[in-house]
C-alpha positions in Angstrom: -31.4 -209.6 51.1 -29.0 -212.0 49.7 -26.6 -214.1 52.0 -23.0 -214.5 51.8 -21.1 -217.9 51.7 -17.4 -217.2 52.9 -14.8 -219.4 52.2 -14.8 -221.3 55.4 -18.2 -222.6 54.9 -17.1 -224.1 52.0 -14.4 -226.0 53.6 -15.7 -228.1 55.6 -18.1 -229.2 52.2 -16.0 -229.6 49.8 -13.7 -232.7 49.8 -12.8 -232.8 46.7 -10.1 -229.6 46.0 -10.2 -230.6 42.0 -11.8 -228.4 39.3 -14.7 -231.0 38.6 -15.0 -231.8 41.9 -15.6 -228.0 43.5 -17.9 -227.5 40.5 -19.8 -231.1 41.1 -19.6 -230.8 44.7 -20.8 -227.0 44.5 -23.5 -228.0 42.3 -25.0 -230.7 44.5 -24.9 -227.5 47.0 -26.9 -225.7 45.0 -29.1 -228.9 44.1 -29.8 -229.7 47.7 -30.8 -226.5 49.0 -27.7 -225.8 50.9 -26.4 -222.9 48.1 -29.8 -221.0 47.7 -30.7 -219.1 44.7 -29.4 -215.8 45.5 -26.5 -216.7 47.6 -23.6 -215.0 47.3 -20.1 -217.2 46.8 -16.5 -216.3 48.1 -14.1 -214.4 45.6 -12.1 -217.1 44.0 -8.5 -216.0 45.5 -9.9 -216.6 48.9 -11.5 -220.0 48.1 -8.3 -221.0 46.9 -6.4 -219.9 49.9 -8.8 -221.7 52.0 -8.3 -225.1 49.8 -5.1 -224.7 49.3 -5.2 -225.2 45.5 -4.5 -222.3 42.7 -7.2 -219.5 42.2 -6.9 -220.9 38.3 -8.5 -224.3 40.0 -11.3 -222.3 41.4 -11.5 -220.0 38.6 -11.9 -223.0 35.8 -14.8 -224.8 38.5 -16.7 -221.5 38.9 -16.0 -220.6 34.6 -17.9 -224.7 34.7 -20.8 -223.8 37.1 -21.6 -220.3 35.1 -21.5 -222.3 31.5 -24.4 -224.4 32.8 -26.5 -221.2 33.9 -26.2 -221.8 37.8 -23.9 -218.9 38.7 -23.2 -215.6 37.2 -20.7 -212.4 37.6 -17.3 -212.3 38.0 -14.4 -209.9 38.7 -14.5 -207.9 42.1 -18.5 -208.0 42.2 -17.9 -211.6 43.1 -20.6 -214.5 41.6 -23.9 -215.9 42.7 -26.3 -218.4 42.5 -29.0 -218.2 39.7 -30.3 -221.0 39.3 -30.7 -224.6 40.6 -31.8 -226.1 37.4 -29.2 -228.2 35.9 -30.2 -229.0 32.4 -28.0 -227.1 29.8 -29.6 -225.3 27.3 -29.5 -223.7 23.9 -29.9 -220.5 24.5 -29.6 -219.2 21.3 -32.5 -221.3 19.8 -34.5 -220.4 22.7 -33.7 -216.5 22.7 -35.1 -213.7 20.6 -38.8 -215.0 19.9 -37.9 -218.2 18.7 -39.7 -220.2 21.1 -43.1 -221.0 19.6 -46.6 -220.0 21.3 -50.2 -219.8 20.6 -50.4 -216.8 18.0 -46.8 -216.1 17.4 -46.3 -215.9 13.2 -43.4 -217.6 13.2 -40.5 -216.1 10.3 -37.7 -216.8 12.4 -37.0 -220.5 11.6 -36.2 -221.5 8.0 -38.1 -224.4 7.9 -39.7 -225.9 4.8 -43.6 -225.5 4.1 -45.0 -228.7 4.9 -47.8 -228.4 1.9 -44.7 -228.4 -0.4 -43.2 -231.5 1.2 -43.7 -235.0 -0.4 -46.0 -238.0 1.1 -43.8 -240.1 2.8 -46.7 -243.0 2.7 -45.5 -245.4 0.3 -41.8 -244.5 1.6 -42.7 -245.7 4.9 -44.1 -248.6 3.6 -41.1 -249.1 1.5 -39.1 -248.7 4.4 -41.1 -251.1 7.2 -39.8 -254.1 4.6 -35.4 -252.7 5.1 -33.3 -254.9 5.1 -32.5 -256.5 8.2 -35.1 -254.8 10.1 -35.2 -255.1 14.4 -31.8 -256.5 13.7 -29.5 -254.7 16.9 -26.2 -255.0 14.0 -25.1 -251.7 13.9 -24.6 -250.3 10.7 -23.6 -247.4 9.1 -25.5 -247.1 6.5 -27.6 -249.6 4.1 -26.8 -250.6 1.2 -30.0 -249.0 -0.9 -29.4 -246.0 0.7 -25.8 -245.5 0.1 -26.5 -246.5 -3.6 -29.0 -243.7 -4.0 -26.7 -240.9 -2.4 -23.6 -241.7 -4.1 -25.3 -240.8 -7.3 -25.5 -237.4 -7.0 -22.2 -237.0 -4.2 -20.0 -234.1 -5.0 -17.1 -236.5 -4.7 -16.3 -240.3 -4.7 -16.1 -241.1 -1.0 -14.4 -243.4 0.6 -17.2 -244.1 3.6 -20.6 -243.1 4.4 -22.6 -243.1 7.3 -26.6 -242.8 8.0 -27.4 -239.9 10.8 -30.2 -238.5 13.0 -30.1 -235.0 11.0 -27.9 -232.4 10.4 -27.4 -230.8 13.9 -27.0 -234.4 15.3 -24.1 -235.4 13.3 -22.3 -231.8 14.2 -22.9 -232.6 17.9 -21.4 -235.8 17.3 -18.7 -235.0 15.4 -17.3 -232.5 17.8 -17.8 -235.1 20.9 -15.7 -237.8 19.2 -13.3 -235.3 17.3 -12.5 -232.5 19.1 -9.7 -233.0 21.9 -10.9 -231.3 25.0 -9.4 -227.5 25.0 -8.9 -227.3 21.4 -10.4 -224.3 19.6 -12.8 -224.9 16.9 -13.4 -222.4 14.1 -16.7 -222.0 12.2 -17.4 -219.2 9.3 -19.1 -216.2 10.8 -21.8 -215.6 11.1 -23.1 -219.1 11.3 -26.0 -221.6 12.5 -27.1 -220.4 15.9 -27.3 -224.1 16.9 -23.6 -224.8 16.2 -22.6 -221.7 18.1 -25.2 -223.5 21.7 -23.2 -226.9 21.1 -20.2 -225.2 21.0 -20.5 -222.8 23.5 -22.2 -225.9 25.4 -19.0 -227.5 25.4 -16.9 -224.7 26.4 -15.2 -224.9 23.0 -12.7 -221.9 22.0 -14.5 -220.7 18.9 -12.5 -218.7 16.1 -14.6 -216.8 14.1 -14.0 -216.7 10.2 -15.7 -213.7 8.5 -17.3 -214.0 5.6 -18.5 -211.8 2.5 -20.8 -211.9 -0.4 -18.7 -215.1 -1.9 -18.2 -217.0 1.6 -15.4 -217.2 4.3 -13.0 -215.1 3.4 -9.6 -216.5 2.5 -7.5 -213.8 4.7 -9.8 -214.8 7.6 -9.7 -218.3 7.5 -5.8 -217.7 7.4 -5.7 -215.8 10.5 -7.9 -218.3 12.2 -5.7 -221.2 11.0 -2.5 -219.4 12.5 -4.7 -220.9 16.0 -4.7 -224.6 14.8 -8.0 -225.1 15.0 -9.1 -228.9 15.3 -11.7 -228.6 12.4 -13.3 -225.4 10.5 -17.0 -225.9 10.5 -19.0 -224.6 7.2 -21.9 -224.2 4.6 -21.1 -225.5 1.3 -23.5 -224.1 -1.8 -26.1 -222.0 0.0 -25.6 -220.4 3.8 -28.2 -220.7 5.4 -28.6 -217.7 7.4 -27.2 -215.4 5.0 -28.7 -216.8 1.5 -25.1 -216.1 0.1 -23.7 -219.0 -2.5 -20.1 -220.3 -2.1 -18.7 -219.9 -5.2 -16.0 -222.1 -6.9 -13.1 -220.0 -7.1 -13.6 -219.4 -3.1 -13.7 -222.9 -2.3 -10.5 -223.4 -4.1 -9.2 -220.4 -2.1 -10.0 -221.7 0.8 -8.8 -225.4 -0.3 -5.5 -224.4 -0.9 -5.3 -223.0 2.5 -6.9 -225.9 4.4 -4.1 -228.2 2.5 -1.3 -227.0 4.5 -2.7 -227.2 7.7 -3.9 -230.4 9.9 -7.4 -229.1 10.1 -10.4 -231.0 9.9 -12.6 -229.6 7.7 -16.6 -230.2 8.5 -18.9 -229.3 4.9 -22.5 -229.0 6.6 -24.7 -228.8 3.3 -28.1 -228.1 6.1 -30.5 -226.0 3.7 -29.4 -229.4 0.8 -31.8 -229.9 -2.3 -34.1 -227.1 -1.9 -31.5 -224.5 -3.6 -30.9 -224.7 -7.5 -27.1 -224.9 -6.6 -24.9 -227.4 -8.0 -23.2 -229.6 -4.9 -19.8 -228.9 -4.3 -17.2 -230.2 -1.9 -13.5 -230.4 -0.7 -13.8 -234.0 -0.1 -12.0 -234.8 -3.7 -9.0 -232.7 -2.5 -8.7 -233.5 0.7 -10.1 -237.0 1.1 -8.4 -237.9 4.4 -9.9 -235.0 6.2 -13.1 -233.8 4.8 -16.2 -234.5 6.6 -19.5 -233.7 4.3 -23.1 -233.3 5.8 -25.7 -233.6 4.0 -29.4 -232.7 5.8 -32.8 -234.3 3.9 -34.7 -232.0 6.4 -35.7 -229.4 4.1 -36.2 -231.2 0.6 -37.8 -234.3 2.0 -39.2 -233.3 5.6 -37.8 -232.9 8.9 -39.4 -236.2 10.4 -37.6 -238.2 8.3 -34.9 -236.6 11.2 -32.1 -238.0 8.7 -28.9 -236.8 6.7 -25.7 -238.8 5.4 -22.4 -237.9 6.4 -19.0 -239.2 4.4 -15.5 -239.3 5.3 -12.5 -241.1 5.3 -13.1 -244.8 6.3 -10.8 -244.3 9.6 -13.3 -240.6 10.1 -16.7 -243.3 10.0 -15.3 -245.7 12.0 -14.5 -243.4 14.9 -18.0 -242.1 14.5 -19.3 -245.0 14.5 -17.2 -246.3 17.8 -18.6 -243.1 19.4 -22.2 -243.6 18.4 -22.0 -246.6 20.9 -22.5 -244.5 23.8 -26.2 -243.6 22.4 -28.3 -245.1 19.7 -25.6 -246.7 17.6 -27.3 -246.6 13.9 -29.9 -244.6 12.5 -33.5 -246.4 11.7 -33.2 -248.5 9.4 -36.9 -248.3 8.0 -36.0 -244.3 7.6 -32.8 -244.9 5.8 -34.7 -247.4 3.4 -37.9 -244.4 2.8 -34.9 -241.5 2.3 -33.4 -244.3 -0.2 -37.1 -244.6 -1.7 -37.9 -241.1 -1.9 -33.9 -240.1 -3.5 -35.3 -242.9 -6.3 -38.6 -242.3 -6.9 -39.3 -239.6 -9.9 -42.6 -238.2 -8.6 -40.5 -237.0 -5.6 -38.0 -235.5 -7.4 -40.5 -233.7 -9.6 -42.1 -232.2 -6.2 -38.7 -231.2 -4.6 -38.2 -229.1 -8.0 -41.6 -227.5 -7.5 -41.0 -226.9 -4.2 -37.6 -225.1 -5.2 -38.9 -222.9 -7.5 -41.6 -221.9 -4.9 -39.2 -221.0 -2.7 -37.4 -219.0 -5.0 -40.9 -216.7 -6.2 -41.7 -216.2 -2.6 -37.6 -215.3 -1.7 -38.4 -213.2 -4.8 -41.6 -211.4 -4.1 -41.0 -210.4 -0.1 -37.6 -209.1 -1.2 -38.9 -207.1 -4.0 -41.3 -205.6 -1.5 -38.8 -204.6 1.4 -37.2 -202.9 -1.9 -40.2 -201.1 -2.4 -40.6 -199.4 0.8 -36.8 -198.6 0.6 -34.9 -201.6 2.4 -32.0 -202.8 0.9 -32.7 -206.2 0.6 -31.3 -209.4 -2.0 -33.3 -212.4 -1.9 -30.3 -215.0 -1.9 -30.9 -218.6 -1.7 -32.5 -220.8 0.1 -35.2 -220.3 2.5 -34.8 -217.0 4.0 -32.6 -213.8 4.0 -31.5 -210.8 5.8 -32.8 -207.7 6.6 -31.1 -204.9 7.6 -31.9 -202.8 11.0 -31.2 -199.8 12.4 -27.4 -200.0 14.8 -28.5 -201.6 18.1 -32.2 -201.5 17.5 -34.2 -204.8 18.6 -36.4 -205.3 16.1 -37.1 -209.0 17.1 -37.9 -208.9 20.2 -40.1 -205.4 19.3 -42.0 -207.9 16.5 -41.9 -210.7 19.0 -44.0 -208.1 21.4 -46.4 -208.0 18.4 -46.9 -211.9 17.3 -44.4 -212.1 14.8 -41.3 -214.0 15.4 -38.0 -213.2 13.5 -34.4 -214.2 14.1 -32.1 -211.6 15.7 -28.6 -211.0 13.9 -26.9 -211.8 17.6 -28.0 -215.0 17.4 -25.7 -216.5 14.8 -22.6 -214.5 15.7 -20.3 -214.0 18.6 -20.9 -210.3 17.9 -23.8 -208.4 17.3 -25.1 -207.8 13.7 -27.6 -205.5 13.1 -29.9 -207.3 10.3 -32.3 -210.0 11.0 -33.5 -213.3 9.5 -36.5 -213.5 7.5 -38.0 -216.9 6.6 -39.6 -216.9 3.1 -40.1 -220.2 2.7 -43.7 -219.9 4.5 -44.5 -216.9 2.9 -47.1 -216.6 0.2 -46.5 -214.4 -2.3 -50.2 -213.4 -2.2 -49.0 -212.1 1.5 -46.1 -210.7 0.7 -46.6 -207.1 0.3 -48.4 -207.1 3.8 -45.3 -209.2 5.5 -43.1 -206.7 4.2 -44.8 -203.2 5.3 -45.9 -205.0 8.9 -41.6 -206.1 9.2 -40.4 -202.5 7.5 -42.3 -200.5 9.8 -40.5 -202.1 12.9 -37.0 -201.8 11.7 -36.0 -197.9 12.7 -36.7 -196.4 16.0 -39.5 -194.1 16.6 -41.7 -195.4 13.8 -44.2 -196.8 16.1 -44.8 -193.6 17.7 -46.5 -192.5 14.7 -47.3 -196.0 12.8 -48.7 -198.6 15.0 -47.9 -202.5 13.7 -50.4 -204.1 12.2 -51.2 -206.7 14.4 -49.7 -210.4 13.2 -53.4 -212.4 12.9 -53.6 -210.5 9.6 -50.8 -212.7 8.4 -52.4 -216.2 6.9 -50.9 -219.4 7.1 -49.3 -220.2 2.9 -52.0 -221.1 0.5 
């Protein structure tokens, strides 16, 4: 039977009538023992009363406690205690069967196949002899590295910078460029791991819809009328949707984006493995464009490395807030991405490894056509597939050993497709994939059709 905490009981614990300090002192309530799980807290007007402070002061420290996961409810029912773990956490990436286990067929995470990756050995070795190695100089970026990325740029940028990945220079980005309070907006739907740092944050988000062709213009004008702090997107190939940008949007959106004070973030995550030419705002707008560029997928995601560019005033700031933490990126994995950007025999694989890719995107859509799914194979390394309104089809393939990403996941609202990888697909397996996936997609087909179980499924050839 749960217990309730009135108001009085908090007074005499709290001495700190702040929003941070009720939420911290709460917390460490809840931390000690004091608050167990399952206790029952006062309604917010009478906490307030009690401290004497505005129920918006008790409202905002409560709104702080239930972001990190240790109360929940609101409204008359009142809130509780859940939890008295106090590590946030992405709960997108770690929802709807993406959390790997023994068994599980993972198609949920568009991840490269490793046996189409290249040999980073004579990288590394390349890269244990970088300049001014176990130097503690921070810098932004070497030399050999930023000569072999400005050759294929999409513009001529004023200032690059070496990164740990893709998702790490988004975190960072919004920590040293976003004022607290300000809404952010980012197309729709989007990377589930942008929507967990932003929602980590306690960031307004704006949603931008998209189409076929990418955000759409009368959307991103709408969300503009907010005054956004930046507007977060995929250039050349969307990731979760397999859609390509095309030209004439980008201008669209361009000429929108020029009359506002927006920043305006380019995240190129699913990079070289996609036929499509590199495009970018960052000629236009040079004082306000922020390109991200991932290595992840075309060269492998232990390099754990991607190039951002900017203004020179945009770098430095990053580079001032990169002091908190690591303050440069390794300089013997800059030097092997530098190697591997130069060396032929690389670039020979990665276009192997793109047309690979595009036969098995190819192949498993051609097969979800064939048992009547309305499928298109996009770009990249996976696409959609449409399910039946509400029906849970990951978490119904989840129960069987296959792993697929739910529309909900990359949207503030819920979408009723899900995300297919392909890039790990054989085509060899592909008519089996399909049929096993098909069959779980309208309800009441398992009734009569039991799933194949997912062991049948192979690792690629």
């Amino acid at each position: 039977m749960e217990k309730t905490f009135d108001a009085r009981w908090f007074v005499s614990r709290l001495g700190n009538p702040t929003r941070r300090g009720i939420a911290q002192e709460t917390a460490a309530l809840v931390r000690t023992g004091a608050l167990p799980v399952g206790a029952k807290l006062p309604t917010v007007r009478d906490l307030a009363y009690e401290l004497r402070v505005s129920p918006a002061t008790v409202s905002q420290a409560w709104a702080d406690l239930r972001r990190h996961k240790i109360i929940s409810g609101r409204g008359r029912n009142g809130s509780w205690v859940i939890s008295d773990s106090f590590t946030p956490r992405p709960e997108r990436l770690m929802s709807g069967g993406l959390t790997p286990r023994p068994g599980l067929v993972d198609l949920a995470r568009a991840v490269p196949d490793p046996a189409l990756l290249p040999d980073l050995a004579e990288a590394l070795a390349f890269g244990a002899q970088a300049e001014g190695l176990n130097s503690y100089a921070r810098v932004r970026i070497l030399p050999v590295l930023e000569r072999a990325v400005r050759a294929s740029w999409p513009y001529d940028a004023a200032a690059f910078l070496a990164t740990d990945g893709g998702y790490s220079t988004i975190y960072t980005l919004l920590h040293a460029l976003v004022p607290p309070g300000a809404p952010v907006a980012v197309e729709d739907p989007t990377g589930l791991r942008i929507l967990d740092i932003l929602e980590d944050m306690n960031v307004p988000i704006v949603p931008v819809a998209c189409d076929g062709l990418g955000p759409r213009s009368d959307a991103l004008a709408e969300a503009l009328a907010r005054r956004p702090a930046m507007f977060i997107f995929q250039p050349r190939v969307h990731a979760v949707t397999g859609n390509l940008l095309s030209a004439r949007r980008l201008d669209e959106l361009g000429r929108l984006l020029q009359r506002s004070d927006t920043l305006v973030v380019e995240n190129d995550g699913v990079g070289d493995v996609t036929n499509a030419p590199r495009i970018s705002l960052g000629g236009r707008m040079p004082d306000r464009v922020i390109h991200v560029l991932s290595y992840s997928k075309a060269l492998g995601p232990d390099l754990r490395l991607a190039v951002m560019s900017s203004s020179a005033v945009i770098a430095e700031q990053i580079q001032t807030f990169r002091g908190f933490s690591a303050g440069w990126t390794s300089r013997i994995l800059q030097a092997a991405t530098a190697w591997l950007l130069d060396d032929p025999a690389t670039a020979v694989r990665v276009a192997h490894a793109r047309s690979v890719y595009q036969a098995r995107r190819e192949r498993l859509a051609a097969e979800f056509r064939s048992l009547g799914v309305d499928v298109e194979p996009g770009h990249g390394l996976s696409f959609l597939v449409p399910v039946a309104q509400g029906h849970d089809a990951a978490s119904l393939l989840s129960s069987e050993g296959i792993a697929v990403a739910p529309g909900r996941n990359f949207s503030l609202a819920p979408l009723d497709f899900v995300r297919v990888a392909a890039s790990c697909v054989p085509e060899s397996q592909a008519a089996h994939t399909a049929r096993i996936i098909a069959r779980a997609l309208t309800p009441g087909d398992l009734a009569s059709s039991p799933l194949v179980t997912a062991p049948e499924l192979g690792p690629p050839e």
